[in-house]
C-alpha positions, 0 to 999 in steps of 0.5 A: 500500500502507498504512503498516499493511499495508507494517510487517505485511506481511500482504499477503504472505499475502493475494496467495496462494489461500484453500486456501494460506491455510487451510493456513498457519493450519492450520500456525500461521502468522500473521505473514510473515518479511521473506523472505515479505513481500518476495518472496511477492506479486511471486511470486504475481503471476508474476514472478521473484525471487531470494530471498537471505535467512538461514538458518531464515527461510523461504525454502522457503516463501517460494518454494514458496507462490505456487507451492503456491497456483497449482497448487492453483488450476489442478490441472495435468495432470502436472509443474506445479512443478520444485523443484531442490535440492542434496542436502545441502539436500535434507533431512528437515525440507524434504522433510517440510514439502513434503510436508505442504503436498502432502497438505494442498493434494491436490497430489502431492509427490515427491522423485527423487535418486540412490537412488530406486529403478528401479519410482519412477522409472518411475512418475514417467515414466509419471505425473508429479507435481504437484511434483517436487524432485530434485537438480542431477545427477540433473536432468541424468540425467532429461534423458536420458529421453524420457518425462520430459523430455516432462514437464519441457517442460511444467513451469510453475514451477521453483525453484531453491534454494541456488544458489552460486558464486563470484566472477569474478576478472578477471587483472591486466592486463599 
């Protein structure tokens, strides 16, 4: 890699398909974060990461566009792409943001929690979409579903946001 590319890292971008491309100009995104210059081609290549990074420097995107980019390259037959999300996080500005990056790649987006309502959920068993964000527990319940678990066994991509715990604290010995 060039000095020029590594301090820009506009090879972060270059690693993601040319509709994902299209749409970050579309959106006005010219410039990666150092979440995104870090994580996005290791991403994109197929590997796992763990993006720890702070607040308001676009990890959603971070994690979600080589996703994002795969799905519109390979257009899956059912659920391609598992986001999971605590509900506290899963809030309006993220929901949008996937959203919009859903209509503009023609890949359907949709969000399963607690409130979703009986006919949507039998909608999402019956005909899976492209992506799925939902929450820790209502990930569990799903399990429990023949139909959806059918389709989860076939998912590609799984991101897991705001994973949190605490530290293992070991007992003095005695």
């Amino acid at each position: 890699m060039s000095d020029t590319s590594r301090a820009t890292g506009m090879d972060a971008f270059a690693a993601l398909g040319d509709e994902v491309r299209a749409a970050l100009s579309e959106r006005g995104f010219t410039t990666p974060t150092a979440p995104q210059r870090r994580a996005i081609p290791p991403l994109a290549a197929g590997k796992d990461a763990l993006v720890i990074a702070p607040t308001g420097t676009g990890k959603t995107e971070t994690a979600m566009l080589p996703v994002l980019s795969a799905l519109a390259d390979t257009r899956p037959e059912g659920l391609g792409a598992l986001y999971v999300t605590p509900l506290r996080a899963l809030n309006r500005d993220m929901r949008e943001r996937l959203e919009w990056w859903g209509e503009y790649l023609d890949l359907d987006v949709q969000v399963r929690h607690g409130d979703t309502s009986d006919y949507q959920r039998s909608k999402q068993a019956d005909d899976p979409p492209d992506v799925l964000v939902t929450t820790p527990e209502t990930l569990q319940a799903m399990l429990t579903g023949e139909k959806l678990r059918a389709a989860l066994s076939d998912v590609d991509h799984v991101v897991v946001d705001e994973v949190h715990g605490s530290p293992r604290r070991s007992a003095a010995p005695s």
